[in-house]
C-alpha positions as CSV (number, residue, x, y, z in Angstrom):
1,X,-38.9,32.2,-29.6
2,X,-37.4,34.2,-26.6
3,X,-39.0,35.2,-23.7
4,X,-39.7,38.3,-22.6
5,X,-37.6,39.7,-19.7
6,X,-39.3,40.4,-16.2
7,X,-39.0,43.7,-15.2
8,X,-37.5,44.4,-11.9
9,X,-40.2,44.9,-9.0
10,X,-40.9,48.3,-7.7
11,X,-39.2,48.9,-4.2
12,X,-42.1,50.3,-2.0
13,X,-40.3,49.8,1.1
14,X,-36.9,50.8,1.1
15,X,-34.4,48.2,2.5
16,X,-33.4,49.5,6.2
17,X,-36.8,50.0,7.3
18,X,-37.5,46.2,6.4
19,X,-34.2,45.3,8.2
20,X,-35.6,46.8,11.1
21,X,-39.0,45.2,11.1
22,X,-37.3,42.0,11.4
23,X,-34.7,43.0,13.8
24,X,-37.8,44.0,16.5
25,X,-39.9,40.7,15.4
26,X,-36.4,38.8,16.1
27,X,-38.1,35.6,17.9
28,X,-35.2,36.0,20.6
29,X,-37.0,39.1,21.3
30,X,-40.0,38.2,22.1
31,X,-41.1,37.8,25.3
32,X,-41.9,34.6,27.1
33,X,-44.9,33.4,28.1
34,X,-45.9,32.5,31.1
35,X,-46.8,28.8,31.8
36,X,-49.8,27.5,33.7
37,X,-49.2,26.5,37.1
38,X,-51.3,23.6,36.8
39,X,-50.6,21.6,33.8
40,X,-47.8,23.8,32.2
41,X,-49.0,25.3,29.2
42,X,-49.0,28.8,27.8
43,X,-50.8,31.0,29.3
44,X,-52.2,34.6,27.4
45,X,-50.0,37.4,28.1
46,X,-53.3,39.1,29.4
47,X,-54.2,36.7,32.1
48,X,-54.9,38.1,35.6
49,X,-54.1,34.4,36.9
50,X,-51.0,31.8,35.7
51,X,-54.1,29.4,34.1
52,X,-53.9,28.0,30.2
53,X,-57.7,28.3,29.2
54,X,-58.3,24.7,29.9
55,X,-57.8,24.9,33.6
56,X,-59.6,28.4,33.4
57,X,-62.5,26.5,32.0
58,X,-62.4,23.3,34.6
59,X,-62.4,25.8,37.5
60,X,-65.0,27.9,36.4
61,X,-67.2,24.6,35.6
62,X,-66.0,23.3,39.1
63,X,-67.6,26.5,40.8
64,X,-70.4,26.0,39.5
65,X,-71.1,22.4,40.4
66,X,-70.6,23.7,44.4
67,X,-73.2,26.7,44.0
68,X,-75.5,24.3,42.4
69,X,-74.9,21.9,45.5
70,X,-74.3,23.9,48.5
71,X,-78.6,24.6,48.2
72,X,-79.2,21.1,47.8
73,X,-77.3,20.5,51.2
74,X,-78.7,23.3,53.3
């Protein structure tokens, strides 16, 4: 019994084009990240401050433990 032969697939995308998609997604192309100046993780390339979301999260929770105080003291 012999097998049938594969056919050979269909190019869609011709070959350049995908040569360039992977030249621009190159990793040594990609820009860096900034870092958290707190504990040194990556930070989101949309962050208006240099915090990773952990620190985000503790600061934001920290804020709110001092408005819930500063009535207490007054």
């Amino acid at each position: 019994m012999r097998r049938k032969s594969q056919a050979k697939p269909e190019v869609v995308v011709p070959p350049e084009i995908l040569e360039q998609a992977k030249r621009a997604f190159s990793p040594d192309r990609l820009k860096k990240l900034p870092v958290c100046s707190v504990c040194g993780a990556d930070t989101s390339a949309v962050a208006t401050e240099p915090l990773c979301w952990v620190c985000r999260r503790l600061k934001i929770s920290a804020w709110r433990e001092i408005e819930q105080q500063m009535p207490a003291q007054e």
